[in-house]
C-alpha positions as CSV (number, residue, x, y, z in Angstrom):
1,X,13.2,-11.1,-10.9
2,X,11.7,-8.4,-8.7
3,X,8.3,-8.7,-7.4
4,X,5.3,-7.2,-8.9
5,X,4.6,-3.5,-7.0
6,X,1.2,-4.2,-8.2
7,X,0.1,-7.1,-7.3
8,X,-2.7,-7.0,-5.2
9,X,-2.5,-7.2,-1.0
10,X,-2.8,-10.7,0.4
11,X,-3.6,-9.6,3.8
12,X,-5.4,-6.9,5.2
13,X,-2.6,-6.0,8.2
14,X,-1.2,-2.8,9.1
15,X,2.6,-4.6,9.4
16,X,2.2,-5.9,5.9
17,X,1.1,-2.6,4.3
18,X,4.1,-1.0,6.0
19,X,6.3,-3.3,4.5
20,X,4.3,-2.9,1.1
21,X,5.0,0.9,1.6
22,X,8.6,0.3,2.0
23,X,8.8,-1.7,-1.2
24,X,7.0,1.1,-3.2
25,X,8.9,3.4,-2.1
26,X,12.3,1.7,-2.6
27,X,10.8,1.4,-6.0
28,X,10.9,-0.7,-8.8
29,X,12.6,-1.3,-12.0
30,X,8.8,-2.6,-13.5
31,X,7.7,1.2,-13.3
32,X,8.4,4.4,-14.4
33,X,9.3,7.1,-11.5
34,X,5.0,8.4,-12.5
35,X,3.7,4.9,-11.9
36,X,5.9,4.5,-8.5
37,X,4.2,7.6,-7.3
38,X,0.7,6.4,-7.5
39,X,2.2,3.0,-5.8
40,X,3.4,4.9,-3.3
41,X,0.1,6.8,-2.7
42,X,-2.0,3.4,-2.7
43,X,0.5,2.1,-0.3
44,X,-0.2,4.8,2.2
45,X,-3.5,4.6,2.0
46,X,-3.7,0.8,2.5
47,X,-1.4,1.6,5.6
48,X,-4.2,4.2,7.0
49,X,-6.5,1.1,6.3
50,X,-5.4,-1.2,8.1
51,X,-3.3,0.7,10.8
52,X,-6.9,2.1,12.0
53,X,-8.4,-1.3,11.4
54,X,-6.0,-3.2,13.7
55,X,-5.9,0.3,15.9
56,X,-10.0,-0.6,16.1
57,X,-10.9,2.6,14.5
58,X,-12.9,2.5,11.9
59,X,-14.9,5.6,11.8
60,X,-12.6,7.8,9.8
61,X,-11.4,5.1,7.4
62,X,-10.4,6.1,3.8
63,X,-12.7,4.9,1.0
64,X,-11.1,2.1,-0.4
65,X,-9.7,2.7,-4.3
66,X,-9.0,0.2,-6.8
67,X,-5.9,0.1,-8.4
């Protein structure tokens, strides 16, 4: 059973949202090719998040979207 693209991130590290990224964007057979786009695009954003955040930048974070 493959996992759930959209269950939500566990933990707030730039090495896990790169390998989150990786998964959407291998895909999934849970979502149509529309719905892996807009994983995709959450994905990168939580990588920008928490790349600056371990980077110790945090003044040009993106605002944070629920999914």
């Amino acid at each position: 059973m493959p996992v759930n693209p959209d269950r939500p991130y566990s933990k707030p590290t730039c090495s896990y949202a790169i390998e989150r990224l990786k998964e959407a964007v291998a895909g999934s057979p849970l979502q149509s090719s529309k719905e892996q786009q807009r994983t995709v695009q959450y994905a990168i954003e939580q990588v920008e998040r928490a790349c600056l955040e371990d980077a110790g930048r945090t003044d040009n974070l993106p605002k944070p979207q629920q999914k």
